[in-house]
C-alpha positions as protocol buffer text, in pm:
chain_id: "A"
residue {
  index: 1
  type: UNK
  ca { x: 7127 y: 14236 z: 15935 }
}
residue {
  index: 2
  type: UNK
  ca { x: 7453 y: 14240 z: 15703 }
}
residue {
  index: 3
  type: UNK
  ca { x: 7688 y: 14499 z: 15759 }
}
residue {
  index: 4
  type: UNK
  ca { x: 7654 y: 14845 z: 15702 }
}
residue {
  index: 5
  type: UNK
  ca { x: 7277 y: 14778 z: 15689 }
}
residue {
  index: 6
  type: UNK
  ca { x: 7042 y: 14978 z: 15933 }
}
residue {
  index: 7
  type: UNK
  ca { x: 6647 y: 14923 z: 15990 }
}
residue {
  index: 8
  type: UNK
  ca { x: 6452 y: 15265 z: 15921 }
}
residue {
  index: 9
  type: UNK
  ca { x: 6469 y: 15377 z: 16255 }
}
residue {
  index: 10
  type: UNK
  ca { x: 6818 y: 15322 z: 16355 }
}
residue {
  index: 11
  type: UNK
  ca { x: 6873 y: 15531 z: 16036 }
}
residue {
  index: 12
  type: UNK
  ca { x: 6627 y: 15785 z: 16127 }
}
residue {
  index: 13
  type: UNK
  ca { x: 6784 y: 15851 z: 16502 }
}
residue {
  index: 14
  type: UNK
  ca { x: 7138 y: 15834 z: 16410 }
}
residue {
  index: 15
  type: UNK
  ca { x: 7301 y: 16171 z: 16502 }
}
residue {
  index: 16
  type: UNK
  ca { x: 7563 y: 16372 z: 16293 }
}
residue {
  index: 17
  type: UNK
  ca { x: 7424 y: 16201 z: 16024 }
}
residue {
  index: 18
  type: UNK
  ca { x: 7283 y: 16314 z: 15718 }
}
residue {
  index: 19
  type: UNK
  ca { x: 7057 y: 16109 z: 15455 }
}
residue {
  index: 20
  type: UNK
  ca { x: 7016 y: 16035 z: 15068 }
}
residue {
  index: 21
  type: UNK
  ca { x: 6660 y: 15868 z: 14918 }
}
residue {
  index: 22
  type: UNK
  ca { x: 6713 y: 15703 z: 14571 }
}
residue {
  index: 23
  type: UNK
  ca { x: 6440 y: 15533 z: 14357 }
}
residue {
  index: 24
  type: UNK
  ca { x: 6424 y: 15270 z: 14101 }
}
residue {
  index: 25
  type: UNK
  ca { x: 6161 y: 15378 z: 13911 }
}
residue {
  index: 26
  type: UNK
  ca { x: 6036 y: 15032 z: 13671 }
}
residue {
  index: 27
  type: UNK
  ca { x: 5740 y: 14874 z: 13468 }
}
residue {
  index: 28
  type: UNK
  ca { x: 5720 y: 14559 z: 13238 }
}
residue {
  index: 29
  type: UNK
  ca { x: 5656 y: 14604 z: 12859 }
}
residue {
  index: 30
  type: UNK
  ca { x: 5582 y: 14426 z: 12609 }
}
residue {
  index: 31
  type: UNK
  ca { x: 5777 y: 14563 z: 12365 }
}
residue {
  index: 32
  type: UNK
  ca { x: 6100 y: 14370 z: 12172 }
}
residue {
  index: 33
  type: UNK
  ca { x: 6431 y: 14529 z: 12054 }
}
residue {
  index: 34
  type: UNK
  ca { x: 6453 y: 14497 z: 11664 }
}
residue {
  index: 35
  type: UNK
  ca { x: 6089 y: 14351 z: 11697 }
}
residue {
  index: 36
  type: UNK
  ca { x: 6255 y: 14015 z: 11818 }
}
residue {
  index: 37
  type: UNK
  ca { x: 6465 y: 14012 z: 12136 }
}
residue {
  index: 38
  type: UNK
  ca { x: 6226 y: 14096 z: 12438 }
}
residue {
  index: 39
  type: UNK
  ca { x: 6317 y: 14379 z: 12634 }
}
residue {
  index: 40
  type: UNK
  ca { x: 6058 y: 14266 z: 12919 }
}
residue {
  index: 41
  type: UNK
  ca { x: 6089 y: 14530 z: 13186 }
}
residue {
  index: 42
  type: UNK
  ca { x: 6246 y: 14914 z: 13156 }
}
residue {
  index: 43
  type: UNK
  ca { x: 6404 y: 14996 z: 13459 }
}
residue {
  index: 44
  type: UNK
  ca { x: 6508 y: 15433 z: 13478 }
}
residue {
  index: 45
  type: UNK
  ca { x: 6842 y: 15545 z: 13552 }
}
residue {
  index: 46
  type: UNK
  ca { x: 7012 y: 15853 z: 13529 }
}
residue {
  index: 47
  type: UNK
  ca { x: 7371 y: 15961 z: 13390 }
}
residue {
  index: 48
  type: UNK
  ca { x: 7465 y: 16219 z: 13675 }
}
residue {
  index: 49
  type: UNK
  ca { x: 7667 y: 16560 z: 13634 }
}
residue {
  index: 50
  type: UNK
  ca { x: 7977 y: 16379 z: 13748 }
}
residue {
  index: 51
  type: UNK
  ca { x: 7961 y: 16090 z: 13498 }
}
residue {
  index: 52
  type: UNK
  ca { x: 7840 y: 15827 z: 13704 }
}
residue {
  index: 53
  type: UNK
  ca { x: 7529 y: 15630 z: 13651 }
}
residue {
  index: 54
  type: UNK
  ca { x: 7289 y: 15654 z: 13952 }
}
residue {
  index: 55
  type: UNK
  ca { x: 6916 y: 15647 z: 14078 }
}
residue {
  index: 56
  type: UNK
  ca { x: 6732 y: 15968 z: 14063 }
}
residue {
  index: 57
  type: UNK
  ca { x: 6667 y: 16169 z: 14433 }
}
residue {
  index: 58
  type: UNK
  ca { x: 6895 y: 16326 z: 14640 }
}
residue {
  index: 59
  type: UNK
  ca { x: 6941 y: 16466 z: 14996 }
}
residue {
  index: 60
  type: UNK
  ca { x: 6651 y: 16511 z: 15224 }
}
residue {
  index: 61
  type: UNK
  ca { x: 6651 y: 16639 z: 15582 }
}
residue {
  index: 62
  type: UNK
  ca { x: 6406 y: 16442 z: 15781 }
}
residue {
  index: 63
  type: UNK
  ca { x: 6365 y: 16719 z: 16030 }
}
residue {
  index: 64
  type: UNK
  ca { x: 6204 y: 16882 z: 15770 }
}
residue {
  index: 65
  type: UNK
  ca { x: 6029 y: 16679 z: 15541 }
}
residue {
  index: 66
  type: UNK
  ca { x: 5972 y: 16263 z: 15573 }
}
residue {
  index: 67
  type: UNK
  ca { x: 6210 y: 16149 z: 15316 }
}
residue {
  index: 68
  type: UNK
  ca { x: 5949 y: 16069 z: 15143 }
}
residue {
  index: 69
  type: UNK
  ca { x: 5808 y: 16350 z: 15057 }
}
residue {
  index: 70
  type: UNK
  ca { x: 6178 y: 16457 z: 15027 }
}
residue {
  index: 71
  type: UNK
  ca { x: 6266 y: 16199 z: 14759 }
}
residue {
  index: 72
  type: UNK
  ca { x: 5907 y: 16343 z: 14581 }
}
residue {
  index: 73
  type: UNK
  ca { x: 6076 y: 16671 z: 14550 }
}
residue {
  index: 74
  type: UNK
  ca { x: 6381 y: 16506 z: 14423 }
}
residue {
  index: 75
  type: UNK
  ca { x: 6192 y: 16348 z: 14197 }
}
residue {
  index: 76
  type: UNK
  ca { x: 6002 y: 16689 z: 14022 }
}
residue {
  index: 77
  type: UNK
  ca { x: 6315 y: 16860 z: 14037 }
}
residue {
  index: 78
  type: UNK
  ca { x: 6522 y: 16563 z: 13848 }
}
residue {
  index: 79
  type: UNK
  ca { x: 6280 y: 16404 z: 13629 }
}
residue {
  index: 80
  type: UNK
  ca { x: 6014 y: 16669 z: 13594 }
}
residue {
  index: 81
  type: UNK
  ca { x: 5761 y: 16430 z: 13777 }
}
residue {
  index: 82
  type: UNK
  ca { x: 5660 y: 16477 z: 14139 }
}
residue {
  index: 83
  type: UNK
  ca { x: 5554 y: 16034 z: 14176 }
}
residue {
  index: 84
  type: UNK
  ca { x: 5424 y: 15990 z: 14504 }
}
residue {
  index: 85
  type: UNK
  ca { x: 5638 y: 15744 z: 14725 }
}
residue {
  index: 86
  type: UNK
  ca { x: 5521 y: 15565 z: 14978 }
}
residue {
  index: 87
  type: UNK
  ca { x: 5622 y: 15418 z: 15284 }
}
residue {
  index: 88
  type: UNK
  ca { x: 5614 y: 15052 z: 15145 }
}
residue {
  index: 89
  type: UNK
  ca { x: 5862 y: 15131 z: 14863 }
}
residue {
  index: 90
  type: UNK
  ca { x: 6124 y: 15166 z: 15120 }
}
residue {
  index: 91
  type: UNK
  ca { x: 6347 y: 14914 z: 15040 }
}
residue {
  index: 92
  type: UNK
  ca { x: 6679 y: 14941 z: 15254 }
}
residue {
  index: 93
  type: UNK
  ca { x: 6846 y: 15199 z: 15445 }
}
residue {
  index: 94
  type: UNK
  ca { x: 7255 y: 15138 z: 15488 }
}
residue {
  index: 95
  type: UNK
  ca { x: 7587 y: 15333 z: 15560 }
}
residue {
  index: 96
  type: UNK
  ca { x: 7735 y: 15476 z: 15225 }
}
residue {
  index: 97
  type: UNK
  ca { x: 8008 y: 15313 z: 15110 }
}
residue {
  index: 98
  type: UNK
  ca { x: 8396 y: 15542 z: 15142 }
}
residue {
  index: 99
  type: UNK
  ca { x: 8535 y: 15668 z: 14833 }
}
residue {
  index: 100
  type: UNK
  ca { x: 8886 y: 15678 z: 14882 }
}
residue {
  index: 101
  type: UNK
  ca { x: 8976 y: 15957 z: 14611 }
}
residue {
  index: 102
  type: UNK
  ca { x: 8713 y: 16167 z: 14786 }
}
residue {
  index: 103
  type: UNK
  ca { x: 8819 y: 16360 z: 15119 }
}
residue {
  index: 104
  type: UNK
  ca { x: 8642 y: 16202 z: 15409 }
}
residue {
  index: 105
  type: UNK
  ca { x: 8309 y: 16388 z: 15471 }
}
residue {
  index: 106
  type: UNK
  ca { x: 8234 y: 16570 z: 15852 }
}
residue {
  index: 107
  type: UNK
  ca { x: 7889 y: 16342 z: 15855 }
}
residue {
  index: 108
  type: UNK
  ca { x: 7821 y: 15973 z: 15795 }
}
residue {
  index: 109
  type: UNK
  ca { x: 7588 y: 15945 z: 15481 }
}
residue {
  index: 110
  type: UNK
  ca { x: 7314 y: 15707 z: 15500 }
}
residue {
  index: 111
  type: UNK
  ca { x: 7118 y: 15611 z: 15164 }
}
residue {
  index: 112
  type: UNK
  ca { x: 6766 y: 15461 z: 15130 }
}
residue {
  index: 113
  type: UNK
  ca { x: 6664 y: 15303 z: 14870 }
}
residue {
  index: 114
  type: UNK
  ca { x: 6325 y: 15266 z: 14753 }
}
residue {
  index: 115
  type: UNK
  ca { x: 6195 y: 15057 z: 14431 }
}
residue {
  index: 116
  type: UNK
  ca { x: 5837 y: 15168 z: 14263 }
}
residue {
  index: 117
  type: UNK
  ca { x: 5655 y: 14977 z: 14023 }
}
residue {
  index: 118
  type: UNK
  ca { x: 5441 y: 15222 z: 13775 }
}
residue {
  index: 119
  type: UNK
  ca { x: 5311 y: 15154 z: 13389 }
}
residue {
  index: 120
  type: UNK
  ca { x: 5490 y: 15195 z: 13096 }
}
residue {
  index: 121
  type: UNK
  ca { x: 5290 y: 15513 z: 12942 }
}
residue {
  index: 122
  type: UNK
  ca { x: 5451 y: 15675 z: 13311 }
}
residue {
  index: 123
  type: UNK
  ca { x: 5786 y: 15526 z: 13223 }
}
residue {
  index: 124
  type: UNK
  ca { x: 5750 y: 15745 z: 12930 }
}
residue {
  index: 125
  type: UNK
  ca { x: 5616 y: 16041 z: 13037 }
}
residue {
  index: 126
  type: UNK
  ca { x: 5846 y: 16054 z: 13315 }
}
residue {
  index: 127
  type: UNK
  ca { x: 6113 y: 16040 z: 13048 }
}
residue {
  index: 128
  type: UNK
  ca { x: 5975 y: 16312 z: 12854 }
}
residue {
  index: 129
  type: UNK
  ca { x: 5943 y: 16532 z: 13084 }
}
residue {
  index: 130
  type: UNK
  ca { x: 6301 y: 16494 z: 13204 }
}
residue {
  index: 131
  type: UNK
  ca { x: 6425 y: 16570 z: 12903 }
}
residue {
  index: 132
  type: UNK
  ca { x: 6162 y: 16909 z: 12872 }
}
residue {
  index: 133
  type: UNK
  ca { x: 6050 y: 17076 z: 13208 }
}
residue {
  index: 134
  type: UNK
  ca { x: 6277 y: 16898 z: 13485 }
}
residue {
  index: 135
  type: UNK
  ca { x: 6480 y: 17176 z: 13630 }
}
residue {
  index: 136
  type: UNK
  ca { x: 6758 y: 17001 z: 13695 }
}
residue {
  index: 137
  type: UNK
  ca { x: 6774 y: 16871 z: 13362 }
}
residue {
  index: 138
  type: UNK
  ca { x: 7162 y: 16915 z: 13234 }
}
residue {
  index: 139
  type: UNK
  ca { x: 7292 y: 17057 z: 13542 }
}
residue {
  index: 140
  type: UNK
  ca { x: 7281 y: 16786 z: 13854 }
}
residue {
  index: 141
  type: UNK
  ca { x: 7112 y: 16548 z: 13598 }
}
residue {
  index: 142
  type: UNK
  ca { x: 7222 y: 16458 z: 13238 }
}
residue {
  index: 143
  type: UNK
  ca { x: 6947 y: 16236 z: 13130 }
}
residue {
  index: 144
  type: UNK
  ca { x: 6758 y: 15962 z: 13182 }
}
residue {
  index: 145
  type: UNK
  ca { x: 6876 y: 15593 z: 13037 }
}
residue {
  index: 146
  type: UNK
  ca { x: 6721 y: 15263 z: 13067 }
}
residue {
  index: 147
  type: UNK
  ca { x: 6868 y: 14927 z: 13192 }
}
residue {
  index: 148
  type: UNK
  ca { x: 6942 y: 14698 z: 12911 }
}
residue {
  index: 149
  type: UNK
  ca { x: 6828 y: 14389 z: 13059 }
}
residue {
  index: 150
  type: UNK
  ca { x: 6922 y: 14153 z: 12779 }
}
residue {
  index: 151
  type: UNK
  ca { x: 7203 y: 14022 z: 12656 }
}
residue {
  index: 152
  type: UNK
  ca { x: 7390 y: 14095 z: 12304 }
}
residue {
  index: 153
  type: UNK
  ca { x: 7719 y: 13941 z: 12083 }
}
residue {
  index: 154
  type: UNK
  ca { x: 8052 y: 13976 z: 12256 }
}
residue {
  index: 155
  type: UNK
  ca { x: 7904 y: 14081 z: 12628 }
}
residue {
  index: 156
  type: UNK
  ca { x: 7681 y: 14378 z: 12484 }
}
residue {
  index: 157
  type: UNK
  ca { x: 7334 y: 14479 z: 12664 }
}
residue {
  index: 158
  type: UNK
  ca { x: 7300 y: 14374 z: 13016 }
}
residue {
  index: 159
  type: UNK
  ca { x: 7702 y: 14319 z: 13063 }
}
residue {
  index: 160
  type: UNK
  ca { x: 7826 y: 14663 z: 12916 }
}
residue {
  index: 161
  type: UNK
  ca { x: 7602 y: 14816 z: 13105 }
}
residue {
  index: 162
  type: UNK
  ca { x: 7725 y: 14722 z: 13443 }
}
residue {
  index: 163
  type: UNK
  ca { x: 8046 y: 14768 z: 13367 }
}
residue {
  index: 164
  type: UNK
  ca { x: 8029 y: 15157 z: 13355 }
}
residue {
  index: 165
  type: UNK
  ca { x: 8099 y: 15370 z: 13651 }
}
residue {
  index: 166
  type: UNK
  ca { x: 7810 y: 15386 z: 13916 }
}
residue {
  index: 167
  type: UNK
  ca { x: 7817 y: 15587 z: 14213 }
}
residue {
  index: 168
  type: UNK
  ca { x: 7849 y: 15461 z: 14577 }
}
residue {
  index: 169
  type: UNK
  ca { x: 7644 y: 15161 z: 14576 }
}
residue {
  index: 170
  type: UNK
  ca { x: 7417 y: 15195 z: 14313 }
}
residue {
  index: 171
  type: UNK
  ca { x: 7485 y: 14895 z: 14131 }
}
residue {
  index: 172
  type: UNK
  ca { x: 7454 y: 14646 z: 14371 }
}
residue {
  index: 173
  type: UNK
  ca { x: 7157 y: 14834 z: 14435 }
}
residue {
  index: 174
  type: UNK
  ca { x: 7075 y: 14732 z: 14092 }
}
residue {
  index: 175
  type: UNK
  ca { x: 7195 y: 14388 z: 14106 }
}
residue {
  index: 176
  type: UNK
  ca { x: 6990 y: 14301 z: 14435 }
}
residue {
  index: 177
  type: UNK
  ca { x: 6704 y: 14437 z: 14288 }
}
residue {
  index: 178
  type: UNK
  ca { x: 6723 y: 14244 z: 13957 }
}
residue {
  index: 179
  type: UNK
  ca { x: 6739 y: 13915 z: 14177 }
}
residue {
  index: 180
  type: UNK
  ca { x: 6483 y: 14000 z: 14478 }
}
residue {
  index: 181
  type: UNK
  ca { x: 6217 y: 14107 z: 14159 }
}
residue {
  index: 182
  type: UNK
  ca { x: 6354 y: 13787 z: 13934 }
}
residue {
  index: 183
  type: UNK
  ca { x: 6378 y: 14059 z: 13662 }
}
residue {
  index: 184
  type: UNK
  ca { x: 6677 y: 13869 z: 13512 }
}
residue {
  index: 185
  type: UNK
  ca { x: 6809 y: 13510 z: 13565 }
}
residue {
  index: 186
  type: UNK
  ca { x: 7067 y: 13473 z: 13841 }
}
residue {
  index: 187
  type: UNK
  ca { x: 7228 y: 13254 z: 13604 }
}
residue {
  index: 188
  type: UNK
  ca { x: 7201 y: 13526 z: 13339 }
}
residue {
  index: 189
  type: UNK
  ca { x: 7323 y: 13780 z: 13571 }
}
residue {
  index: 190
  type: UNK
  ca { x: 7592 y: 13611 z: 13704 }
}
residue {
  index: 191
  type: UNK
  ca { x: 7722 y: 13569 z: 13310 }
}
residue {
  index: 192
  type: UNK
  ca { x: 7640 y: 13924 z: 13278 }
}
residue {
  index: 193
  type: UNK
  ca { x: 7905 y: 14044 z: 13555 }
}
residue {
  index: 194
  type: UNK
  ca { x: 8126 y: 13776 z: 13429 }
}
residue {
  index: 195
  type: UNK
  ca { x: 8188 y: 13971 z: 13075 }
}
residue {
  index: 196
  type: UNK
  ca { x: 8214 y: 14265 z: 13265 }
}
residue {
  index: 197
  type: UNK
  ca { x: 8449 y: 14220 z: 13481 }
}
residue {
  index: 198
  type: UNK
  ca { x: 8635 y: 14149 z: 13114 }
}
residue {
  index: 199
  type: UNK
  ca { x: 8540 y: 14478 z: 12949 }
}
residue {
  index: 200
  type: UNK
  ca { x: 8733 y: 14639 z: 13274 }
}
residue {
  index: 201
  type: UNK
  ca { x: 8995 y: 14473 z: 13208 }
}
residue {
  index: 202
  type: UNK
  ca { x: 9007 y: 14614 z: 12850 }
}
residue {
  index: 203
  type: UNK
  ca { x: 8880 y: 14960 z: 12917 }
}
residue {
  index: 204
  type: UNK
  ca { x: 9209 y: 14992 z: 13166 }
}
residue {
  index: 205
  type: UNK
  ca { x: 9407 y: 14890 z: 12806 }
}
residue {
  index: 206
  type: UNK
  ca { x: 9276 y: 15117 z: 12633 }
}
residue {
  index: 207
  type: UNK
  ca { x: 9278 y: 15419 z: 12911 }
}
residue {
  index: 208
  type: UNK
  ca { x: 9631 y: 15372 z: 12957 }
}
residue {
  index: 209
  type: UNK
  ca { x: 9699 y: 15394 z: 12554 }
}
residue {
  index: 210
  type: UNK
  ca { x: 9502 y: 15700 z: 12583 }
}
residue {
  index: 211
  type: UNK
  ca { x: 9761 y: 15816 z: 12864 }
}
residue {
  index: 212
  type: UNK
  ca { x: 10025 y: 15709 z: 12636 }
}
residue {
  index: 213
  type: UNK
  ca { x: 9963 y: 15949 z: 12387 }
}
residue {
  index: 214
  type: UNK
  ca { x: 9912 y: 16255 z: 12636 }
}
residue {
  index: 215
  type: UNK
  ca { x: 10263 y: 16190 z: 12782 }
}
residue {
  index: 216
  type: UNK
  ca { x: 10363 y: 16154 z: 12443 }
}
residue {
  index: 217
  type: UNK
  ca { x: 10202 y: 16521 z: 12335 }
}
residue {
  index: 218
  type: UNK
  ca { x: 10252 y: 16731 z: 12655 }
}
residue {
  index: 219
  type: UNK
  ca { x: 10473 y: 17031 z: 12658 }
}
residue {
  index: 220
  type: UNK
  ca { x: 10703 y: 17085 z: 12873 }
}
residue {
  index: 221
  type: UNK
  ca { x: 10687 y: 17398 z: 13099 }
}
């Protein structure tokens, strides 16, 4: 087992702990972008109310609730669609990565992730009603967005895309998931992080030009 990885029940009996169930809610489809470049599967994501692109769910207290039927709940009160999860969608359980610009919690966080195949017509009602009757809908959750899974001129699609912010380990949660389902090429994917790790390097231009011109227009006290 690689680091910071637990089995379900090491997770489950760990004391002073407390525990976060995630989702990656997918389907194929048929459909093509501009009728000709194949989109092939939608994969759901959600921009969160801190500006980082996660799963949907949230904390559940297994003393409680299983964290399934926790990550349900999650579910009806993010996307406006109680899904039934199941045991065998449980796909890892691990240690949350630190943040260092965060202060250090009082409890170690341990997130499960859990991957459910459904249809398309879900896909979209799922997204319709997050946008309508979810509850949490512009508060803890900002909308849903889907994975652009193919690639585009000058690193767009699949490569932009990762290179946005994610939260805690949600993107290699995405990136193990794309390779253990052979949604997407490794060879694609590994191009994919390639141009990304370029479009950091030009988004830290460009945010300190921004800074530039703060400095420049701040009063003095």
């Amino acid at each position: 087992m690689t680091s910071g990885q637990l089995s379900r029940e090491e997770a489950l009996a760990c004391s002073n702990c407390r525990h976060a169930c995630h989702v990656m809610l997918y389907s194929d489809t048929e459909t093509k972008l501009f009728g000709k470049i194949p989109i092939r599967h939608i994969i759901l994501m959600q921009m969160r109310f801190d500006g980082l692109l996660g799963f949907p769910g949230g904390l559940v207290n297994p003393q409680e609730e299983s964290l399934e039927e926790g990550l349900s709940r999650e579910l009806l009160e993010e996307v406006g669609v109680a899904l039934p999860i199941s045991l065998e969608d449980h796909v890892d359980a691990c240690f949350a990565p630190a943040s260092s610009p965060s202060p250090p919690l009082p409890f170690r966080l341990i997130t499960h992730f859990y991957v459910k195949k459904i249809d398309e017509e879900q896909i979209r009602e799922v997204e319709r009603a997050a946008a309508s009757t979810a509850t949490d809908h512009g508060l803890e959750a900002l909308g849903l967005v889907r994975v652009p899974l193919y690639s585009w001129k000058r690193g767009g699609g699949l490569a932009m895309f990762l290179s946005h912010s994610f939260i805690g380990n949600a993107r290699s949660q995405l990136v193990n998931s794309l390779l253990r389902l052979n949604l997407v090429a490794p060879k694609d994917l590994h191009k994919a992080l390639t141009e990304s790790l370029k479009t950091h390097t030009h988004s830290a231009d460009d945010l300190k030009a921004a800074l530039t011109l703060t400095e420049a227009n701040r009063k003095p006290f």
